[in-house]
N, C-alpha and C positions, 0 to 999 in steps of 0.2 A: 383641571391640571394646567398647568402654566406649561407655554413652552417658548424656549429662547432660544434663537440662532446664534450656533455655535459659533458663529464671525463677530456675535457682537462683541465677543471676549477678547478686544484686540488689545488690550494693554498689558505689561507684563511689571508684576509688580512685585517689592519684597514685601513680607510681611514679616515686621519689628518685634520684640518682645522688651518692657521694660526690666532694665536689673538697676538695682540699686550696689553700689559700693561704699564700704564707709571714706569718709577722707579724714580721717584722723581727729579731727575739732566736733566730733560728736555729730554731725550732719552725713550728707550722704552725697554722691555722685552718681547721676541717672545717664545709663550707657543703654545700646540699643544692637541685642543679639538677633541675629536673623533666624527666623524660624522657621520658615518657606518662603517659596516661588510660585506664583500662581498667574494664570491669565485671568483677568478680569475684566467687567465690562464700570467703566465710572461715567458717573452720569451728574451734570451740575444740578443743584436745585434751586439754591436763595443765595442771592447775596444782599449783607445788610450792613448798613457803616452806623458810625455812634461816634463822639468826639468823647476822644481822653489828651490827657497833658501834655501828651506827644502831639497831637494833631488828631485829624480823624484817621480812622482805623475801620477797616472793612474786616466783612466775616463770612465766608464762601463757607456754603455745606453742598455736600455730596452724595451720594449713595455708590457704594460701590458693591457690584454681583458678582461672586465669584461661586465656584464648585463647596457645596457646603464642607463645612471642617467644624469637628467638635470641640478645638482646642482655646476659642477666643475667649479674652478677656476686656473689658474695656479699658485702656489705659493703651493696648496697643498700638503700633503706626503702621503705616502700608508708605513705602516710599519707592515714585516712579523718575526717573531722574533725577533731577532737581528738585521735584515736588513731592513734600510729605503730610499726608492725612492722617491725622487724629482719631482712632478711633473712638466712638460716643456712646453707641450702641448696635445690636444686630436681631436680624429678626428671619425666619426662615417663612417666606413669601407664599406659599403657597402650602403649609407643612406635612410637606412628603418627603423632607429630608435629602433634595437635590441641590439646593441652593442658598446660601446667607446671603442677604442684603446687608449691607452694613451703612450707618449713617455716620456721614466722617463730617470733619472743620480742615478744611485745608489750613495748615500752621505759613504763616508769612514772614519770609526774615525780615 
């Protein structure tokens, strides 16, 4: 069984939901409802850069451990101030149903 110190959870994070609205021309507008609060523990993994049109462009992933929740979908964000994580995928780490991992892309403006 996995055990984690409950200090490592020291980030306090929202956690987003995607909605879509229409905007009239047939397309849609992507708005972002809060769905919870959570303390979390985010942890860097990789970062990797690639040249596109604009210049190069880097790509930070994460892992973020929070208190498990049944409610995730991918498409989701976690945003901690200024910084918002992309949900990618999740995975229950040890499965006893205490904890999600989640693997995020930190989005860069």
């Amino acid at each position: 069984m996995l055990t984690l110190d409950p200090g490592a959870f020291s980030a306090r994070l929202d956690l987003m939901m995607p909605m879509a609205a229409p905007d009239g021309q047939g397309g849609a507008t992507i708005t972002y409802t809060l769905v919870a609060r959570a303390w979390a523990r985010i942890e860097p993994l990789s970062v990797a850069s690639s040249e596109e049109a604009s210049g190069e462009t880097f790509r930070v992933t994460h892992e973020i451990w929070f208190r498990a929740r049944s409610d995730l979908v991918s498409g989701m964000r976690f945003v901690v101030g200024a910084r918002v994580f992309r949900l990618a995928g999740f995975r229950d780490p040890d499965e006893t149903g205490r904890y999600t991992v989640c693997r995020c892309e930190e989005e860069r403006p």
